[in-house]
C-alpha positions as CSV (number, residue, x, y, z in Angstrom):
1,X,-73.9,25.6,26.3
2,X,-73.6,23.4,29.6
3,X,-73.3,24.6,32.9
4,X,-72.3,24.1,36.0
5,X,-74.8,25.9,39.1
6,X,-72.7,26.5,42.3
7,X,-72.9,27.9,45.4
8,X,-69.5,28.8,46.9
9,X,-69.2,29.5,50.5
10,X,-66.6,29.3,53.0
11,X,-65.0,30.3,56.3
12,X,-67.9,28.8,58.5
13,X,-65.7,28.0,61.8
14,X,-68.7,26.2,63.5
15,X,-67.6,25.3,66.8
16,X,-68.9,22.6,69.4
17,X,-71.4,23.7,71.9
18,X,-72.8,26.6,71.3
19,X,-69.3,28.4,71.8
20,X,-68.9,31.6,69.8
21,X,-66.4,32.3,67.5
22,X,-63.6,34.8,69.2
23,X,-66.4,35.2,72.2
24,X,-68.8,37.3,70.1
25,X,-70.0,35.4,67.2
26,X,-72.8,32.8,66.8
27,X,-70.7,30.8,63.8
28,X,-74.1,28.3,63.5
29,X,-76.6,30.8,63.6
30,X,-74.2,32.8,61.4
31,X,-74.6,29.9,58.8
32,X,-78.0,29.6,59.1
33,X,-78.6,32.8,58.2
34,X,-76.5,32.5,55.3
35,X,-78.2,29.5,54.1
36,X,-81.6,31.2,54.7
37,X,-80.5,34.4,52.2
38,X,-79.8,32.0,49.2
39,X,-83.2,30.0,49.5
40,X,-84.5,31.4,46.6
41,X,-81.2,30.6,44.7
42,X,-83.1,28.5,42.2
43,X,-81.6,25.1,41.3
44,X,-78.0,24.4,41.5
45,X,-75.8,22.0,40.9
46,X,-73.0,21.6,43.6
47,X,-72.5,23.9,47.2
48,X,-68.7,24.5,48.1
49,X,-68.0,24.8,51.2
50,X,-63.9,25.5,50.4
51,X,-62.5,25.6,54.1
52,X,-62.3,26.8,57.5
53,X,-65.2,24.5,58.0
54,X,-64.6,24.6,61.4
55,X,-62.7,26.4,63.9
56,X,-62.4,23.7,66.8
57,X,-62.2,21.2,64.4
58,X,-64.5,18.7,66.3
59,X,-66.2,15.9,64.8
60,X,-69.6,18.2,66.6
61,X,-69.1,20.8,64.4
62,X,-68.6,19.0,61.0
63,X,-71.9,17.0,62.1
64,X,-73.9,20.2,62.2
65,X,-71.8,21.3,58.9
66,X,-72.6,18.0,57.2
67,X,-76.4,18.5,58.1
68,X,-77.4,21.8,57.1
69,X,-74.9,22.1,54.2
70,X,-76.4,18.3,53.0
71,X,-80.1,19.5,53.7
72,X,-79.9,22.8,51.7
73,X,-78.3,21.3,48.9
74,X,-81.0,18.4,48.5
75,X,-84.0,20.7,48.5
76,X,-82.0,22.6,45.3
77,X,-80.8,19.5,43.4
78,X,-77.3,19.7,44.3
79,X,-74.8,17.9,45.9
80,X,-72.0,19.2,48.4
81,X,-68.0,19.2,48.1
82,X,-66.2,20.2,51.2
83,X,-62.3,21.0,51.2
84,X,-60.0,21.6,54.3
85,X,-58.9,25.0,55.8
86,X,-56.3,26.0,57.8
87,X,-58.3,25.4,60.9
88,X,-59.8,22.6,60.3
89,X,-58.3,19.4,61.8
90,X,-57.5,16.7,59.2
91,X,-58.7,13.5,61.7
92,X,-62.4,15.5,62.5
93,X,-62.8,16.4,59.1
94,X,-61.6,13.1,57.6
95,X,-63.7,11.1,60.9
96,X,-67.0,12.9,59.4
97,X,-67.1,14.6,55.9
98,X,-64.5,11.3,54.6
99,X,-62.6,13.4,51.6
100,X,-65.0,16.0,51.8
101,X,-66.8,14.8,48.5
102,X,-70.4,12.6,48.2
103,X,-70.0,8.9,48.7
104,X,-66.8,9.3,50.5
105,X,-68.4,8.3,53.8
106,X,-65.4,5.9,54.2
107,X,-62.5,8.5,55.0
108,X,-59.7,8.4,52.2
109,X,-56.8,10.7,51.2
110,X,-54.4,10.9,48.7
111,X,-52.0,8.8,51.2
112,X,-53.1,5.5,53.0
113,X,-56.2,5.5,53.9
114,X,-56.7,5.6,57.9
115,X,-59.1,7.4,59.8
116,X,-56.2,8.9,61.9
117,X,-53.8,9.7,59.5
118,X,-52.8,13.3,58.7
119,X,-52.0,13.0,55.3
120,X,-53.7,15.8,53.0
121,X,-57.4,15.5,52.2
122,X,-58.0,15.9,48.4
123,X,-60.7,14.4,46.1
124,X,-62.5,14.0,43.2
125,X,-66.2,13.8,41.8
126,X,-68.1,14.6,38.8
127,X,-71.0,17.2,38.7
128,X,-72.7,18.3,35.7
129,X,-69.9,17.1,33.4
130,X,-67.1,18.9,35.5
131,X,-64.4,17.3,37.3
132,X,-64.6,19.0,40.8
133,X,-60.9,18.5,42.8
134,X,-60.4,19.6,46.3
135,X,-56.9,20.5,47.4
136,X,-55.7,20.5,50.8
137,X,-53.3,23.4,51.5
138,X,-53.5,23.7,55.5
139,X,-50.3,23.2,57.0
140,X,-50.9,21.6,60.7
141,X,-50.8,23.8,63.2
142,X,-49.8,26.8,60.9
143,X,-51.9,29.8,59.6
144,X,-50.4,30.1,55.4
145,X,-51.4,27.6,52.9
146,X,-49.3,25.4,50.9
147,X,-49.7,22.4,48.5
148,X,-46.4,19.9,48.8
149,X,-45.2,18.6,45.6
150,X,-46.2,15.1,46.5
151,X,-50.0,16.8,46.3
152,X,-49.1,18.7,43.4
153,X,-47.5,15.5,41.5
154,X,-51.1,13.8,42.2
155,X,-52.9,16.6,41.0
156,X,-51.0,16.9,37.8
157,X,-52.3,13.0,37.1
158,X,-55.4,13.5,37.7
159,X,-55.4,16.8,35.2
160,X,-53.4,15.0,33.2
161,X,-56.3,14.0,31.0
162,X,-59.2,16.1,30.2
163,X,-62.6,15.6,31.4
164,X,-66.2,16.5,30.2
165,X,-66.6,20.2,30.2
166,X,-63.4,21.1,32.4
167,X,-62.3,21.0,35.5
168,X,-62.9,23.0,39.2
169,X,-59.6,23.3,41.4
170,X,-61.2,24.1,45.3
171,X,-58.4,25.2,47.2
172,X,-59.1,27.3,50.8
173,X,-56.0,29.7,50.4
174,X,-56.4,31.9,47.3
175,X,-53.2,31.6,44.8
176,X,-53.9,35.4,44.1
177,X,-52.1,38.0,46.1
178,X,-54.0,39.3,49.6
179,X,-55.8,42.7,50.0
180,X,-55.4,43.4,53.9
181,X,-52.5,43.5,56.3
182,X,-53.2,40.5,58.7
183,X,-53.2,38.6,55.2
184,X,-49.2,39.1,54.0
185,X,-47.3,36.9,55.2
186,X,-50.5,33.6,55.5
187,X,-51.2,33.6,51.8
188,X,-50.5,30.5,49.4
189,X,-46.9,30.6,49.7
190,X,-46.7,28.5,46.9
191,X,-49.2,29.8,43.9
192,X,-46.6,29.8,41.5
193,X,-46.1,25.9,41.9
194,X,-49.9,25.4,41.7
195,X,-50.0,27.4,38.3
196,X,-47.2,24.9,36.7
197,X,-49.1,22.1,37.6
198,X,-52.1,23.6,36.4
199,X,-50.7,24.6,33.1
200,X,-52.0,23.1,30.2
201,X,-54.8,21.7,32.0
202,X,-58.3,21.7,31.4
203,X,-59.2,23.8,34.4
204,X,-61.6,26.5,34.4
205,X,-61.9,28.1,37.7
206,X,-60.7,28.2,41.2
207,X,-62.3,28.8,44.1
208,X,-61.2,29.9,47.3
209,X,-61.8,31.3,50.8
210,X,-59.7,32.4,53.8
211,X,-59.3,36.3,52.7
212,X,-62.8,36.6,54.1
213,X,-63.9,39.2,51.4
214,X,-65.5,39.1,47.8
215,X,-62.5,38.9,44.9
216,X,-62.3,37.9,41.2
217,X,-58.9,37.7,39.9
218,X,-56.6,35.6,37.2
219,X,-53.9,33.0,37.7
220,X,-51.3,33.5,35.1
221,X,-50.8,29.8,34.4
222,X,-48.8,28.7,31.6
223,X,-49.6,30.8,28.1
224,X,-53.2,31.1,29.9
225,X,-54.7,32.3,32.8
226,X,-57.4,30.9,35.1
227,X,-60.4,32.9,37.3
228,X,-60.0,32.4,40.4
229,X,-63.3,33.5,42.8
230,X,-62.5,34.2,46.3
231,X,-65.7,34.3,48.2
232,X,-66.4,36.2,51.9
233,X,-66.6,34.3,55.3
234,X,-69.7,33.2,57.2
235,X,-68.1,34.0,60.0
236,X,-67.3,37.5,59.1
237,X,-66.5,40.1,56.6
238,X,-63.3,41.6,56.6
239,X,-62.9,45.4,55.9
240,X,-60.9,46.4,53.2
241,X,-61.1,49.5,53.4
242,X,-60.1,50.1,57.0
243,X,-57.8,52.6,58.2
244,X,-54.3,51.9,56.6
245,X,-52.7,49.5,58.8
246,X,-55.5,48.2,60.3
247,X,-57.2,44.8,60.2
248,X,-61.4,45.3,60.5
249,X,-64.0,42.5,60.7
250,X,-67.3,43.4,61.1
251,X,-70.3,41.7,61.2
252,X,-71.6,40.2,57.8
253,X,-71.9,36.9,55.9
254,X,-72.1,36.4,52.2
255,X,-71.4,33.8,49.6
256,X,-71.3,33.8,45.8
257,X,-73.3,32.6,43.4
258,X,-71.0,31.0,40.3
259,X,-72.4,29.7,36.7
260,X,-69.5,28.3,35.0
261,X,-70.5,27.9,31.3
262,X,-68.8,25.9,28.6
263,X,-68.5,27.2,25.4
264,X,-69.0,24.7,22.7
265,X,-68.0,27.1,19.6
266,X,-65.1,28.6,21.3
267,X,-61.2,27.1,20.2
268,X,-60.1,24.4,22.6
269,X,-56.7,25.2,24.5
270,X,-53.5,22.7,24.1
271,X,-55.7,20.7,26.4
272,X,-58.9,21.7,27.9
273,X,-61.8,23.9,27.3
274,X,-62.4,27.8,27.1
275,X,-65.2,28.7,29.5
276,X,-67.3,31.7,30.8
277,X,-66.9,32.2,34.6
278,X,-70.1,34.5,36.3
279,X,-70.1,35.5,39.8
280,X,-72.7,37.6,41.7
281,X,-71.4,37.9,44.8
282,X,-73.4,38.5,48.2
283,X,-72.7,39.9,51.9
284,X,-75.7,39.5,54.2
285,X,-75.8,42.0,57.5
286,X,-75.6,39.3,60.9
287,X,-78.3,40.2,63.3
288,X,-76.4,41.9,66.6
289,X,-78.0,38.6,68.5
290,X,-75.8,36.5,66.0
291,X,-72.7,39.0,66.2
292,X,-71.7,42.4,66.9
293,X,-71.5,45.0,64.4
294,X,-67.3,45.0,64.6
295,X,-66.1,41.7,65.2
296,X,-62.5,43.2,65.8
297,X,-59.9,46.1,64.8
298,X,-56.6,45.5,64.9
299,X,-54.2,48.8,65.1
300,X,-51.1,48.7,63.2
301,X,-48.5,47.6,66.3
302,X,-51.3,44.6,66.7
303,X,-51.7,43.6,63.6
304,X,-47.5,43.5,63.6
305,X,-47.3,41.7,66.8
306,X,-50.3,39.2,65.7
307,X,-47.8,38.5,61.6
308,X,-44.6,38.2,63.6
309,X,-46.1,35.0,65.0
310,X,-48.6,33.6,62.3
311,X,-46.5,34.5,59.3
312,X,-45.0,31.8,57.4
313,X,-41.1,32.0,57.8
314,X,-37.9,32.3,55.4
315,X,-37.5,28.7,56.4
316,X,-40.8,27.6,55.6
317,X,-40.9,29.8,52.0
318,X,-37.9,28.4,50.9
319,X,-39.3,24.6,51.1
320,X,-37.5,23.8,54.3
321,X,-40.7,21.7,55.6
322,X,-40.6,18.2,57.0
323,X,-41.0,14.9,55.0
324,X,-44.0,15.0,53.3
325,X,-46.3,11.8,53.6
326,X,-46.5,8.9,51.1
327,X,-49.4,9.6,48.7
328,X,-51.4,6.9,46.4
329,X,-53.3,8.1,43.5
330,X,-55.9,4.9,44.9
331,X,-59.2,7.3,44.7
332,X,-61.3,7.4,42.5
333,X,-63.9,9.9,41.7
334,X,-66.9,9.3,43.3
335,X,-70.3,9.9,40.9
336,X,-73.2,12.2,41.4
């Protein structure tokens, strides 16, 4: 049995400066204190940071995310994979973290490489005999996720072959329906183009962020499905059992721990692997000089007010989005 060790964390929003997240919340110390909870982790093998790196989306703040992410994963053996959120900004990230993936310190996408283009940030790199691919479904300036079909076409070549033990689709917004109000409406609005592409693959997980709350679910892709593990923010932990109608934050931090195991004697799929998927998942109280202990609740008529302008339009579900860049399948998976 071969396995893969990871650390999945997300929603970090470190900002440049010292300034606090939404005025209240200390997003570096906030990560610190994460970090400081998993030390006795044991080893691992890769630490997924899967969006919302930042929240200003300076060059500063993926510094300081490049440094203590990089430092915590050396002293446990692993290396760090980084994907991009719906706040991040594509030029900081890309100026910084490259495609968010070791050895990419020269910034490349899926389009031409340039250090100020905005085409989407994917990648590709081998740990432990997995193929680990980050997706980028931020749409600029916008709060839902979505994966273009140029993406999606470049994804299905790289899955179109299998690889080692499987493979690890990082994406920030979940392709698994939301649990809070503030939520409907920014989701992926395109999961069930994802699962095509993913159908048939050799994929064996998902992981995601941007609900900012623990969830294990299935994507019903093809004849199969796929676990996908949605992991809490750094930042914050949203509520989900608030009043109904409300949206609640309060203060807490968390991260899972994920053992993806291959399973040598089980029946290989059309293509790909069968594999067990463990989580133990973890929410850490923040100190109250780190953040308060409600970050913010959102009555109904708020949290109405707040979707009307975030929520992804009719226009925008129905495909109606502007010329997607010109992609090149040019990268190539950088090693261990």
């Amino acid at each position: 049995m071969t396995t893969l060790r990871i650390l999945h964390l997300s929603d970090t929003h470190l900002m440049d400066g010292g300034a606090l997240h939404q005025g209240t919340v200390d997003t570096v110390a906030a990560y610190r204190h994460t970090l400081a909870a998993f030390e006795n982790a044991g080893p691992l093998d890769l630490v997924v940071v899967s969006g919302d790196a930042s929240d200003d989306g300076s060059p500063a703040s993926y510094r300081t995310l490049r440094s203590l992410t990089g430092d915590f994963a050396s002293r446990h053996g692993a290396v760090a994979v980084y994907a991009m959120g719906n706040h991040d900004q594509r030029s900081g990230f890309r100026a910084v973290l490259g495609t968010g993936h070791p050895g990419s310190d020269v910034a490349r996408s899926v389009a031409e490489p340039s250090a100020t283009s905005e085409a989407p940030i994917v990648g590709v790199s081998e740990v432990a005999g997995y193929r680990i691919i980050t997706l980028d479904s931020s749409v600029p300036h916008r709060t839902h996720g979505h994966v273009d079909a140029t993406q999606l076409a470049w994804l299905q070549s790289e899955l179109a072959t299998n690889h080692g033990h499987g493979s690890v689709i990082v994406i920030h917004h979940p392709p698994v329906e939301p649990v809070t109000p503030l939520h409907q409406g920014i989701e992926l609005i395109n999961a069930a183009e994802l699962a095509s592409a993913l159908a048939g693959t050799d994929t064996v997980a998902i992981l995601s962020g941007h609900y900012h709350h623990h969830l294990s679910d299935v994507l019903a892709s093809g004849s199969g499905s796929i676990p996908v593990v949605v992991t809490s923010g750094i930042v914050n932990s949203n509520d989900v059992l608030a009043s109904p109608g409300h949206e609640r934050a309060v203060a807490g931090s968390g991260g899972t721990l994920v053992t993806i195991s291959a399973l040598s004697n089980a029946e290989p799929a059309r293509h790909g692997t069968v594999a067990r998927v463990r989580t133990l998942p973890f929410r850490f109280h923040l100190p109250k000089d780190v953040s308060p202990d409600v970050v913010f609740d959102l009555d109904g008529a708020t949290v109405a007010d707040i979707a009307e302008k975030i929520a992804a339009t009719p226009a925008e579900r129905a495909g109606m989005e502007r010329t997607p860049p010109t992609y090149s399948t040019a990268a190539s998976p950088a090693p261990r």
